[in-house]
Backbone as a printed PyTorch tensor [residue, N CA C, xyz], in Angstrom:
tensor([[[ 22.0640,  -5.5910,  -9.1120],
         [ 20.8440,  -4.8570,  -9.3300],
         [ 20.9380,  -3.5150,  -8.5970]],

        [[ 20.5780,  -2.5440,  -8.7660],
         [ 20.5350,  -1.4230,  -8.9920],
         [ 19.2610,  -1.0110,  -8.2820]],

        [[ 19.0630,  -0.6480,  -6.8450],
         [ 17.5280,  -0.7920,  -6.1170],
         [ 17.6810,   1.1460,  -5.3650]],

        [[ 16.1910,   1.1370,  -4.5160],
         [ 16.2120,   2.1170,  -3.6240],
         [ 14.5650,   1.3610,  -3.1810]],

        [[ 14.9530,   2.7490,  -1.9650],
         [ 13.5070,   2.5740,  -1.1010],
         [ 12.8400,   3.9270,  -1.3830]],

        [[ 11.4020,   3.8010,  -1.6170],
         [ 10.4000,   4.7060,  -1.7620],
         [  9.2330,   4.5830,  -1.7980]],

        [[  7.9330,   5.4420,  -2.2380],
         [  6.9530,   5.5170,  -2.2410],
         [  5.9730,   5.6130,  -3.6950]],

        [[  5.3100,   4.5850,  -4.1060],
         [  4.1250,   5.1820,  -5.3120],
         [  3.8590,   6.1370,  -5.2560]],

        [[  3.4820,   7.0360,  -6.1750],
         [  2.6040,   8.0750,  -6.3300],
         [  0.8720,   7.6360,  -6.3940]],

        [[ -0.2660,   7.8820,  -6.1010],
         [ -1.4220,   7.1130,  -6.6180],
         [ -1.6530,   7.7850,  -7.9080]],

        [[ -2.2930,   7.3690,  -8.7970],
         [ -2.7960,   7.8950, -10.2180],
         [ -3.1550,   9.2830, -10.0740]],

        [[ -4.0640,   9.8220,  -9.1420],
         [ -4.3790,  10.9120,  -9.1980],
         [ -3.4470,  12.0800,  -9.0650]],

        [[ -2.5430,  11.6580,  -8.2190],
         [ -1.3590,  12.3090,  -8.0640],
         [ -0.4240,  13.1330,  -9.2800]],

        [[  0.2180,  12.0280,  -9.8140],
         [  0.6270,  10.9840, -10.8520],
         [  0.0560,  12.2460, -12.2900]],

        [[ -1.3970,  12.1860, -11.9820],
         [ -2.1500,  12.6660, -13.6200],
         [ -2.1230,  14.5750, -12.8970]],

        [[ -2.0590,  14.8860, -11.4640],
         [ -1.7630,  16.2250, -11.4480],
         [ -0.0670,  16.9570, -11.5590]],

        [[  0.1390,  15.8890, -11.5930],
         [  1.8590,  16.3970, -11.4160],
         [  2.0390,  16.5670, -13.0560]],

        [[  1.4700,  15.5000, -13.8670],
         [  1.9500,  15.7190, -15.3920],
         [  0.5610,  16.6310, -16.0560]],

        [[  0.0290,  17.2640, -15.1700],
         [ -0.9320,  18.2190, -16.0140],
         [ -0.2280,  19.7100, -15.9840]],

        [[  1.0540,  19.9730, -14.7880],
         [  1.9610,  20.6300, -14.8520],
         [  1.9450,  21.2080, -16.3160]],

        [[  2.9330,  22.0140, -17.1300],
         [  3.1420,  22.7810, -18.1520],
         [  4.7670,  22.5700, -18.3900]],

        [[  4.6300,  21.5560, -19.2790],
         [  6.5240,  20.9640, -19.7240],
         [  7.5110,  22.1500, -20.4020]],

        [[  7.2420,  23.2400, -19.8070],
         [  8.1620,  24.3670, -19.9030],
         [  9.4000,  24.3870, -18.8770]],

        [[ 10.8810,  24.1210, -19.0970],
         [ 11.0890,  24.6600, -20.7020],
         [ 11.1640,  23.4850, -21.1490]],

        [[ 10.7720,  23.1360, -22.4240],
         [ 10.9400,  22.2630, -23.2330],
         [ 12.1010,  21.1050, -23.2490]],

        [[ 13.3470,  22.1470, -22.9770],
         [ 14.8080,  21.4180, -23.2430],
         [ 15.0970,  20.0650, -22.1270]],

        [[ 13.9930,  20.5910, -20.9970],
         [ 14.1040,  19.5440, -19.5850],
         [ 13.6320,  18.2290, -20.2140]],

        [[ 14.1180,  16.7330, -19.5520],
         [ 13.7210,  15.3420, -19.5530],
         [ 12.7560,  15.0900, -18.9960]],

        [[ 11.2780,  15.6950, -19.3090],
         [ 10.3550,  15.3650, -18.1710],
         [ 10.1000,  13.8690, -17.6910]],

        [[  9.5760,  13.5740, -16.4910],
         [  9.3760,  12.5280, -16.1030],
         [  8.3040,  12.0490, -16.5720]],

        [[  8.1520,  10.6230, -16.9420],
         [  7.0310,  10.1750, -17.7220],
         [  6.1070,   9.8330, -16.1340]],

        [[  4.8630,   9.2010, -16.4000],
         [  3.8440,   9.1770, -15.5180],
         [  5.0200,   7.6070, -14.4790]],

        [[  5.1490,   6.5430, -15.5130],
         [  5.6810,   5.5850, -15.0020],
         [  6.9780,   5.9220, -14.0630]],

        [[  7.5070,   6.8570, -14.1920],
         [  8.6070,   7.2370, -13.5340],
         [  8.7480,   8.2020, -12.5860]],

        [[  7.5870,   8.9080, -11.9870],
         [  6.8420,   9.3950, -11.1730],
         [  6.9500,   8.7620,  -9.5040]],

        [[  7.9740,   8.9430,  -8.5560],
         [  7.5450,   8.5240,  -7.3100],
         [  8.3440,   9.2620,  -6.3290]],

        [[  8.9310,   8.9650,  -4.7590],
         [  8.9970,   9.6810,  -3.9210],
         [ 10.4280,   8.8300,  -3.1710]],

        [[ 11.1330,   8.9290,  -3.7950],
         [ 12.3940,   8.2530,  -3.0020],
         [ 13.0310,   8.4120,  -2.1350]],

        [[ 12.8640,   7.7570,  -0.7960],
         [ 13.1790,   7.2030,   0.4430],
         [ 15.0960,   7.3430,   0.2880]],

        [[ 15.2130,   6.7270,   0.6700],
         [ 16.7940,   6.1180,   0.4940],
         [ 17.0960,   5.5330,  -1.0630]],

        [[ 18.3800,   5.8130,  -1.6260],
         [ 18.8590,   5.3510,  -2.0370],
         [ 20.1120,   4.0990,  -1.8920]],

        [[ 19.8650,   3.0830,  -2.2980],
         [ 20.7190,   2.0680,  -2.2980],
         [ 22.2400,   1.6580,  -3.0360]],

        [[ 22.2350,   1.8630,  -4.2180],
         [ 22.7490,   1.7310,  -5.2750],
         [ 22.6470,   0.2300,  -5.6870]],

        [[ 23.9280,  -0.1640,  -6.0850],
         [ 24.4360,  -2.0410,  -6.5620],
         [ 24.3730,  -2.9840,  -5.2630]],

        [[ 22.9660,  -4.0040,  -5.7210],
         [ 23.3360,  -5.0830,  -4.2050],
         [ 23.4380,  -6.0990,  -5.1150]],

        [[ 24.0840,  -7.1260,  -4.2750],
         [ 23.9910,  -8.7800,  -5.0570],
         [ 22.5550,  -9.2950,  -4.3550]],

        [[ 22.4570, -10.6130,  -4.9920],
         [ 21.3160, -11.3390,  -4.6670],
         [ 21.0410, -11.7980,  -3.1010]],

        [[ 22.2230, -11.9120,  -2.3820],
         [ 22.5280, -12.2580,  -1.1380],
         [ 22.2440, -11.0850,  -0.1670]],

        [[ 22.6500,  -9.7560,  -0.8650],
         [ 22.2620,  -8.5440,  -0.0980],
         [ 21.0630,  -8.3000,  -0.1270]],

        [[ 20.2940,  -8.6680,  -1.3680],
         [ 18.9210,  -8.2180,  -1.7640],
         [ 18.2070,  -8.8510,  -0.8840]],

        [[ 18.4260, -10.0870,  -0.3880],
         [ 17.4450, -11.4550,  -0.0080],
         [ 17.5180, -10.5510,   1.6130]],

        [[ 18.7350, -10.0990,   2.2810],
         [ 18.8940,  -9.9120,   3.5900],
         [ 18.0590,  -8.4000,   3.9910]],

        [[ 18.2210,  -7.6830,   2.9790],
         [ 17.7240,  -6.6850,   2.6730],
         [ 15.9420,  -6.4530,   2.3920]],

        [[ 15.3640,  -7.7250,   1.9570],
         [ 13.9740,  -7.7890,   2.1330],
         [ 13.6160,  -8.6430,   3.3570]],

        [[ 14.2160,  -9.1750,   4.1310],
         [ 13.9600,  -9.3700,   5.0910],
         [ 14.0730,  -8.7370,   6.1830]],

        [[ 15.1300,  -7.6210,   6.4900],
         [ 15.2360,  -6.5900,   7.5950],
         [ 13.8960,  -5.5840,   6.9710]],

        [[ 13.3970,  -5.2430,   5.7500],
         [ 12.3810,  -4.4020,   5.3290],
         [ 10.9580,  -5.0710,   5.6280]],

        [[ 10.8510,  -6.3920,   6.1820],
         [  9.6560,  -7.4050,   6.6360],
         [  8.6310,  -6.4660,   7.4020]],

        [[  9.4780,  -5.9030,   8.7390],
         [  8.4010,  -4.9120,   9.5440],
         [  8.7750,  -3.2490,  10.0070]],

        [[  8.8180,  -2.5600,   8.8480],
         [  9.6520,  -1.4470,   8.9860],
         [  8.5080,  -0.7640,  10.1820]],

        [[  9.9920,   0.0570,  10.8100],
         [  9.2160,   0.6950,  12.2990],
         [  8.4140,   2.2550,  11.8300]],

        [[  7.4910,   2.1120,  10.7450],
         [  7.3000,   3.3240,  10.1010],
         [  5.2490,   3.2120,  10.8770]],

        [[  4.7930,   4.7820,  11.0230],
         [  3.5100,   4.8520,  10.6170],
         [  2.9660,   5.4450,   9.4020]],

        [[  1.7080,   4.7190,   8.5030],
         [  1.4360,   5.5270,   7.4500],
         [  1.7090,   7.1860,   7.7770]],

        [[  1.4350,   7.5540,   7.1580],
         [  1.4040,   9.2180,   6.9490],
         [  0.5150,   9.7880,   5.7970]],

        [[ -0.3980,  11.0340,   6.0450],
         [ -1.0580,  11.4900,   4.9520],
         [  0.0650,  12.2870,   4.4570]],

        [[ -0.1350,  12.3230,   3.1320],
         [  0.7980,  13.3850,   2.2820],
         [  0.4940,  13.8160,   1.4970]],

        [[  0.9930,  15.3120,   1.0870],
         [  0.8340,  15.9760,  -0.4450],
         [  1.9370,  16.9050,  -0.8690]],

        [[  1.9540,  17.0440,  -1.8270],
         [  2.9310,  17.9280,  -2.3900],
         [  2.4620,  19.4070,  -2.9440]],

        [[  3.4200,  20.0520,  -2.2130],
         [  2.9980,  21.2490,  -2.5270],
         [  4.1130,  22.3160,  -3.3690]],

        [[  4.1590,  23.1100,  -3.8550],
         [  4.8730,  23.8270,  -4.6720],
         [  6.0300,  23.0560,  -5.3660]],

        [[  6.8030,  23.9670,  -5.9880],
         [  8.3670,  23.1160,  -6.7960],
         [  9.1740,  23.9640,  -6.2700]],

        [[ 10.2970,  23.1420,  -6.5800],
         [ 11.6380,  23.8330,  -6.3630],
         [ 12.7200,  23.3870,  -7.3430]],

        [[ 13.6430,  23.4790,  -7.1640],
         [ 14.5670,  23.3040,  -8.0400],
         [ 16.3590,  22.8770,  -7.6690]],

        [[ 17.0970,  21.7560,  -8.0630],
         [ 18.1080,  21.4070,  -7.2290],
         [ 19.3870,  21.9810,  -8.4460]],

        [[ 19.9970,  22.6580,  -8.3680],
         [ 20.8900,  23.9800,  -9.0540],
         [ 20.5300,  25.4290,  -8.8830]],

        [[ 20.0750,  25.9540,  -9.9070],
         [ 19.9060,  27.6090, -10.0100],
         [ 18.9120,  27.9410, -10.8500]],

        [[ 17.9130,  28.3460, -10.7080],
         [ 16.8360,  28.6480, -11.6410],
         [ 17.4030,  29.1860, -12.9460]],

        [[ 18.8420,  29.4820, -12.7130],
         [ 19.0000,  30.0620, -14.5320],
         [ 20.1230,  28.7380, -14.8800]],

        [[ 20.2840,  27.8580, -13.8640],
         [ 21.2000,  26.5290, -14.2790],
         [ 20.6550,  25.7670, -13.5690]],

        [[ 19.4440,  25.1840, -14.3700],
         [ 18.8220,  23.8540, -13.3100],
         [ 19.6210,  22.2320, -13.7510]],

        [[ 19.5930,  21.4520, -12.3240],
         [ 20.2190,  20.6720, -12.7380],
         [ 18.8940,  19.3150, -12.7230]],

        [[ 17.5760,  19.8900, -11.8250],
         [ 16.5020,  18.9050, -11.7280],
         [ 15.5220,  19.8930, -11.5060]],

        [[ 13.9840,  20.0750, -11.7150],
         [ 12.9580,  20.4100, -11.0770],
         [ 11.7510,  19.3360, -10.1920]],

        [[ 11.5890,  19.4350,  -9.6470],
         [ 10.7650,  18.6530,  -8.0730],
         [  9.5110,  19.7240,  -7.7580]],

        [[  8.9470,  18.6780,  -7.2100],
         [  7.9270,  19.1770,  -6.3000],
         [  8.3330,  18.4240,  -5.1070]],

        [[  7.6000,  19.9250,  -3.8040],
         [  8.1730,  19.4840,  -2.9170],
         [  6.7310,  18.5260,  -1.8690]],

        [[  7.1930,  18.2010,  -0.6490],
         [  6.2790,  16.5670,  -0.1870],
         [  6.1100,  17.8530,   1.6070]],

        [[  5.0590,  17.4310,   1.6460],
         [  4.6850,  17.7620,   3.1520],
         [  3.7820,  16.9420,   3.4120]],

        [[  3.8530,  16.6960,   5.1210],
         [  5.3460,  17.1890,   5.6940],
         [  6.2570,  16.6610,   6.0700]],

        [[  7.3660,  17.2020,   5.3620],
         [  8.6880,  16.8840,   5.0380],
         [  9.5060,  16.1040,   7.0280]],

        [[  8.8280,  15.9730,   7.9000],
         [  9.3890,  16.2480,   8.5490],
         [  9.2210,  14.7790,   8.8940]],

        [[  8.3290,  14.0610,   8.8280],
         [  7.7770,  13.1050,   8.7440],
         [  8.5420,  11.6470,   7.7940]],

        [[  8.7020,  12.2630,   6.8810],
         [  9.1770,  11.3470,   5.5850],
         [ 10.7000,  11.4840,   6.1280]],

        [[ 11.3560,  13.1520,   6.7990],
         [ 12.5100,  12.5520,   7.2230],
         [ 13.2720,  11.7430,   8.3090]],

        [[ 11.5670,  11.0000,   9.5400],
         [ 11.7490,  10.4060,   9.9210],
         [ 11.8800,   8.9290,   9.5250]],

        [[ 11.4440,   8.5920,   8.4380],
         [ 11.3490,   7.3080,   7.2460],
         [ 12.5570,   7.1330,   7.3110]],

        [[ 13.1780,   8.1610,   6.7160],
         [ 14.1970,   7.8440,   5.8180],
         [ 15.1990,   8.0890,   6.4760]],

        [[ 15.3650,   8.4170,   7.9100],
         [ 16.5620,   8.1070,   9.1580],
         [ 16.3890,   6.7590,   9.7280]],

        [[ 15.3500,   6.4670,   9.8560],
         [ 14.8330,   4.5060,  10.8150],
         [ 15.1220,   3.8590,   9.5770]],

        [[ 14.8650,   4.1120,   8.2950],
         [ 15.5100,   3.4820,   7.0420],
         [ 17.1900,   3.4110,   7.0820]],

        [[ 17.5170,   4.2570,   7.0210],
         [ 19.0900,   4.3080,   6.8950],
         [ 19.6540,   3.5690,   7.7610]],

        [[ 19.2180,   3.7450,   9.0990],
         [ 19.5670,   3.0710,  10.3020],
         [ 19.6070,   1.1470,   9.9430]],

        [[ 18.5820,   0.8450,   9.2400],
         [ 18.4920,  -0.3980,   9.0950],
         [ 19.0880,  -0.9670,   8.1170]],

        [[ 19.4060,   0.2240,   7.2780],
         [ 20.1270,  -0.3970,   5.9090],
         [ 21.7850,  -0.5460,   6.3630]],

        [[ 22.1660,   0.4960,   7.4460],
         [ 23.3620,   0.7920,   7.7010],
         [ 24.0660,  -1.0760,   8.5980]],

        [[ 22.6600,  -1.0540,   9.5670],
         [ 22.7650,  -2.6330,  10.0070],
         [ 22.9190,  -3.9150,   9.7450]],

        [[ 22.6690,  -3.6580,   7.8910],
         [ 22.7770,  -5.0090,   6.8490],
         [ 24.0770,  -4.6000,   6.0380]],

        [[ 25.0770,  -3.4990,   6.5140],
         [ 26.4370,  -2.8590,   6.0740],
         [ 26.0290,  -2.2440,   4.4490]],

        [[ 24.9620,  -1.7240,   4.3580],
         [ 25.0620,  -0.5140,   3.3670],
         [ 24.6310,   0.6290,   3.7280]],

        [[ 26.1250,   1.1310,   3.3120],
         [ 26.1810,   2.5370,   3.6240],
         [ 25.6170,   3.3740,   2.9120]],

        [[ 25.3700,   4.6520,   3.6320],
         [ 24.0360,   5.4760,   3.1440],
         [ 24.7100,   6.9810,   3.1190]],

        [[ 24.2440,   7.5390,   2.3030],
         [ 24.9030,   9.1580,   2.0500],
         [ 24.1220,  10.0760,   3.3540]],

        [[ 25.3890,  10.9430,   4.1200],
         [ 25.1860,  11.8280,   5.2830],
         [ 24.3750,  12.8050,   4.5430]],

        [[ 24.3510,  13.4320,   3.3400],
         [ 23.5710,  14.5110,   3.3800],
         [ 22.0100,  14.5380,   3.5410]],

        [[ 21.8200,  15.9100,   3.8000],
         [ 20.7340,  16.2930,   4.1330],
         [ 19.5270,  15.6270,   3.3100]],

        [[ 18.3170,  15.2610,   3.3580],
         [ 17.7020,  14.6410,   2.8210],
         [ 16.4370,  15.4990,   2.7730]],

        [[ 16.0770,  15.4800,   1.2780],
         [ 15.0190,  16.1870,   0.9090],
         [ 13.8350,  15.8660,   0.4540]],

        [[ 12.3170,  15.2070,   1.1630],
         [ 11.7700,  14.5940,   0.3580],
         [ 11.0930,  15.5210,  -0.8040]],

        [[ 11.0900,  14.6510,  -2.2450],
         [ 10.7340,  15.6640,  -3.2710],
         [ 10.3530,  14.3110,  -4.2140]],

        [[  9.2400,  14.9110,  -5.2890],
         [  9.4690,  14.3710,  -6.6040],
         [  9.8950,  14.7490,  -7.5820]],

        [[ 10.9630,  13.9930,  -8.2640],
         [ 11.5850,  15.1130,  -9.2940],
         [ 10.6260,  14.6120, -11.0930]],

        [[ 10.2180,  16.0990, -11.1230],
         [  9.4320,  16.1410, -12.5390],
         [ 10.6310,  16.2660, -13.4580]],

        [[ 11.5070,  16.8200, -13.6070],
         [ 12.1030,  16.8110, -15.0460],
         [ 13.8720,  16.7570, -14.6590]],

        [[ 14.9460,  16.6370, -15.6420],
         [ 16.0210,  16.3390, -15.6450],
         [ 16.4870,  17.6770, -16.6770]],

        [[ 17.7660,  17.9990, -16.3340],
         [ 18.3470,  18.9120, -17.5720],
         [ 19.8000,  18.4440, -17.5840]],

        [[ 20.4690,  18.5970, -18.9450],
         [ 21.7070,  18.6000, -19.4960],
         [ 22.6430,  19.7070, -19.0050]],

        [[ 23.6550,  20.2790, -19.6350],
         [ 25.0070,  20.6700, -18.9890],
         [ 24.0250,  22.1340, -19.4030]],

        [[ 23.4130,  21.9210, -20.8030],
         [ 22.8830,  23.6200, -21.3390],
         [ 22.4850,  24.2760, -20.0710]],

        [[ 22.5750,  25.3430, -19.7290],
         [ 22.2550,  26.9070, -19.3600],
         [ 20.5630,  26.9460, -19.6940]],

        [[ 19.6770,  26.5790, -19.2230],
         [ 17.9820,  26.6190, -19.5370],
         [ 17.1460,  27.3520, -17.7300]],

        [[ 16.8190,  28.5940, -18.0790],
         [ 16.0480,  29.1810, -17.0500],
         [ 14.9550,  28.2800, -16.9180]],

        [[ 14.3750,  28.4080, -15.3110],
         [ 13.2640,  27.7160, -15.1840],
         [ 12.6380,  28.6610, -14.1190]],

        [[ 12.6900,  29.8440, -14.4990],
         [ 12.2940,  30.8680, -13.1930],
         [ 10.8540,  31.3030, -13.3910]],

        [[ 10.1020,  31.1490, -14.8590],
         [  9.3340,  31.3880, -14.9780],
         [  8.0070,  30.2210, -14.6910]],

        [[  9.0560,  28.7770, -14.6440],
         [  8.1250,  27.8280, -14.3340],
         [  7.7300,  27.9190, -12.3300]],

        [[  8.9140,  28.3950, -12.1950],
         [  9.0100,  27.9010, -10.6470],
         [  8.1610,  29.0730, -10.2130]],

        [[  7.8960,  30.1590, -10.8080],
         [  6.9900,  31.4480, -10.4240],
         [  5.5700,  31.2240, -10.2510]],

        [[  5.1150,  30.2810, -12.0200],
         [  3.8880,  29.9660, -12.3880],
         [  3.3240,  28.6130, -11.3260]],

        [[  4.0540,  27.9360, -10.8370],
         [  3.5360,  26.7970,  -9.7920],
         [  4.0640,  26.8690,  -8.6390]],

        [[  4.2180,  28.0300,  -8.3490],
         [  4.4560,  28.1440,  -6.6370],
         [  3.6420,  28.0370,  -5.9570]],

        [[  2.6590,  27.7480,  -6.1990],
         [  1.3720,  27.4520,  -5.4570],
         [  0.1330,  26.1490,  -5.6270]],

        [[  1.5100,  25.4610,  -6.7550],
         [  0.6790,  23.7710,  -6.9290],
         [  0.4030,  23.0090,  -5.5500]],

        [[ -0.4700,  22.3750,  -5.9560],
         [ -0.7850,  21.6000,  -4.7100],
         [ -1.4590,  20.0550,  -4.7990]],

        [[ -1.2340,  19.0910,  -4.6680],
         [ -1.6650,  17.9940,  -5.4420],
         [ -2.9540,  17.6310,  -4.1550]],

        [[ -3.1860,  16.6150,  -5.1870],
         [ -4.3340,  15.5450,  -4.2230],
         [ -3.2640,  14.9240,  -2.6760]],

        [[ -4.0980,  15.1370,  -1.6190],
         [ -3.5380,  14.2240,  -0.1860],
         [ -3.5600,  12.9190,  -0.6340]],

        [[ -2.9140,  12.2920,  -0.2260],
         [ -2.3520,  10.3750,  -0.2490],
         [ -2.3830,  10.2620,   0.4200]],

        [[ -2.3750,   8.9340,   1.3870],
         [ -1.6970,   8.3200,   2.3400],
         [ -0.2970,   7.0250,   2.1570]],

        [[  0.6020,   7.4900,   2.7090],
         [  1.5720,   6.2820,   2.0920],
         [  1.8710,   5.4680,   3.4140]],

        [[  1.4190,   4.0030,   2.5660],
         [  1.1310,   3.0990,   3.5670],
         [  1.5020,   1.9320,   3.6040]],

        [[  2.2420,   1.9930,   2.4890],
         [  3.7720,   0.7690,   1.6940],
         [  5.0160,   1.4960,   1.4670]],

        [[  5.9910,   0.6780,   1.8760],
         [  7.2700,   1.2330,   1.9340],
         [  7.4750,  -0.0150,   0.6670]],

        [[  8.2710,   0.8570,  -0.5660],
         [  8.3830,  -0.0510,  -1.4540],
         [ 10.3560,  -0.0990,  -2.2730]],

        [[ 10.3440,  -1.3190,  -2.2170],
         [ 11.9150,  -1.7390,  -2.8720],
         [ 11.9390,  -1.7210,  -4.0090]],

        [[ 12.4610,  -0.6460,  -4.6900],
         [ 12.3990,  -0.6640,  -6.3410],
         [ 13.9240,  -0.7670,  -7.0390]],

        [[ 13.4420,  -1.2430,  -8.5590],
         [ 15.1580,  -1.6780,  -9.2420],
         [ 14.8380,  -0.4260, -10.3110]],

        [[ 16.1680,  -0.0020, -10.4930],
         [ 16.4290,   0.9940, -11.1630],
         [ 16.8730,   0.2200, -12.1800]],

        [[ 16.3780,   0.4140, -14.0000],
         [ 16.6110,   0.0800, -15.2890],
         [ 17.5980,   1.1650, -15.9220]],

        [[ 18.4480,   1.4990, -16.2360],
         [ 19.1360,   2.6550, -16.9020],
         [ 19.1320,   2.1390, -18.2990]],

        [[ 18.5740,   3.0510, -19.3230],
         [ 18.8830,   3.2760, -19.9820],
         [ 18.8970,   4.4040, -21.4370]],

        [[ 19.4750,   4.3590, -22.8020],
         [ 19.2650,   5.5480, -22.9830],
         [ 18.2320,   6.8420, -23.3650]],

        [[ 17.3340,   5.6060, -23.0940],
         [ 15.5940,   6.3820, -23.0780],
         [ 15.5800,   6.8950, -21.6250]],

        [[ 16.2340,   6.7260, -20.5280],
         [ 15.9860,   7.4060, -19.5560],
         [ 16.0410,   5.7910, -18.5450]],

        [[ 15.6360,   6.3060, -16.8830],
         [ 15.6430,   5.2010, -16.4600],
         [ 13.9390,   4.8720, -16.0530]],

        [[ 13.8870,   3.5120, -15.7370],
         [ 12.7040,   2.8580, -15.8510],
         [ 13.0030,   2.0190, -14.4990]],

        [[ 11.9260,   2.4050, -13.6060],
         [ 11.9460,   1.8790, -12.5020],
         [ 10.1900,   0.5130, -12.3160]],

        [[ 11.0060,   0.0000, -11.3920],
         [  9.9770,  -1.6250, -11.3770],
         [ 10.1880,  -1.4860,  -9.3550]],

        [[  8.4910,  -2.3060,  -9.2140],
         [  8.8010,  -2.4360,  -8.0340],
         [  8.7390,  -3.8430,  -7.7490]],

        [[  9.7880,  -3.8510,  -6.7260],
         [ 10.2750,  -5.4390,  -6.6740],
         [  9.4880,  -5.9810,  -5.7110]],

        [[  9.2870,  -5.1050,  -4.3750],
         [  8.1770,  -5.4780,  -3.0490],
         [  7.8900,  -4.4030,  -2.5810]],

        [[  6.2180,  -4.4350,  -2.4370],
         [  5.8950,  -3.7940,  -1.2850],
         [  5.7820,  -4.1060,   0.0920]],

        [[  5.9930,  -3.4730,   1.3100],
         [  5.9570,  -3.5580,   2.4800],
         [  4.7430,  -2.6660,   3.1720]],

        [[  3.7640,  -3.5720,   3.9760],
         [  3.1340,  -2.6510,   4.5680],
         [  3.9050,  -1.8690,   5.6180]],

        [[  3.2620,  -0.0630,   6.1970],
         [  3.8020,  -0.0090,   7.1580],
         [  2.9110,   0.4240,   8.3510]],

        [[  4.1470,   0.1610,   9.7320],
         [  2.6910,   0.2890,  10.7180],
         [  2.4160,  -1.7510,  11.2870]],

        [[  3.1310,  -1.7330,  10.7020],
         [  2.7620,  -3.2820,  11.3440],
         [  3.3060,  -4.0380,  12.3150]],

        [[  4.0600,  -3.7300,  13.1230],
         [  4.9370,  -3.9560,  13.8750],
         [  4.2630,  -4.6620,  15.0670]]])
């Protein structure tokens, strides 16, 4: 199975992020269901990893946090995008999550990617084509969603397929409970 760690979006969120403007067209936008805030990535566990793996996630050493997202950005080149996101504040916070995360995942021997970690939601996907997005990233530089509080740390399975991928959540974890 095919998992990661992250966060729901709440509906309200969720219905401002897709009131956005699906320009340019050619991008994979993210449907509402596929909408969230990913923590760590996991990749392939077996059932034995999974089982050990929701049990070290029992009392994660996390406190809620209020959050919102504010402006987009973009992970390539505004005239070669390879994803568009909105970005999560504050970021500084979520990248304490997702270091006490790693740390624990690293302790059940899955290894976790050194790079820099960015919390973001990514709204749309693009192909190999050459598609500017400079005019989108101009027009919502100043989005700003509804505040949340995220207050479940949640284990989700990644579905691939060629409609796109389809994510399920397997458990939530409160956090803060320690």
């Amino acid at each position: 199975m095919r998992v990661f760690l992250g966060i729901e979006l709440p509906e309200d969120v969720k219905q401002s992020l897709q009131s956005l403007p699906k320009q340019p067209s050619e991008a994979r936008w993210q449907t509402n269901e596929q909408l969230h805030l990913t923590l760590n990535f996991i990749g392939e566990v077996d059932n034995d990893t999974l089982e050990t793996l929701r049990h070290r996630l029992q009392s994660p050493p996390l406190e809620p946090v209020s959050l919102r997202l504010k402006g987009v950005n973009v992970f390539g080149s505004p005239k070669h995008p390879k994803a568009l996101w909105a970005m999560v504040e504050p970021a500084a916070l979520l990248q304490h999550w997702h270091h006490t995360l790693r740390d624990r995942l690293e302790a059940v021997g899955l290894e976790q990617d050194d790079r820099d970690f960015q919390p973001h939601v990514t709204l749309a996907r693009f192909g190999r084509k050459a598609v500017s997005v400079e005019e989108f990233l101009k027009a919502n530089e100043e989005y700003l969603s509804p505040s949340f509080t995220a207050e479940k740390l949640c284990l989700f399975a990644s579905h691939l397929s060629d409609e796109g991928a389809r994510y399920e959540v397997i458990e939530r974890f409160p956090v803060g409970t320690l």
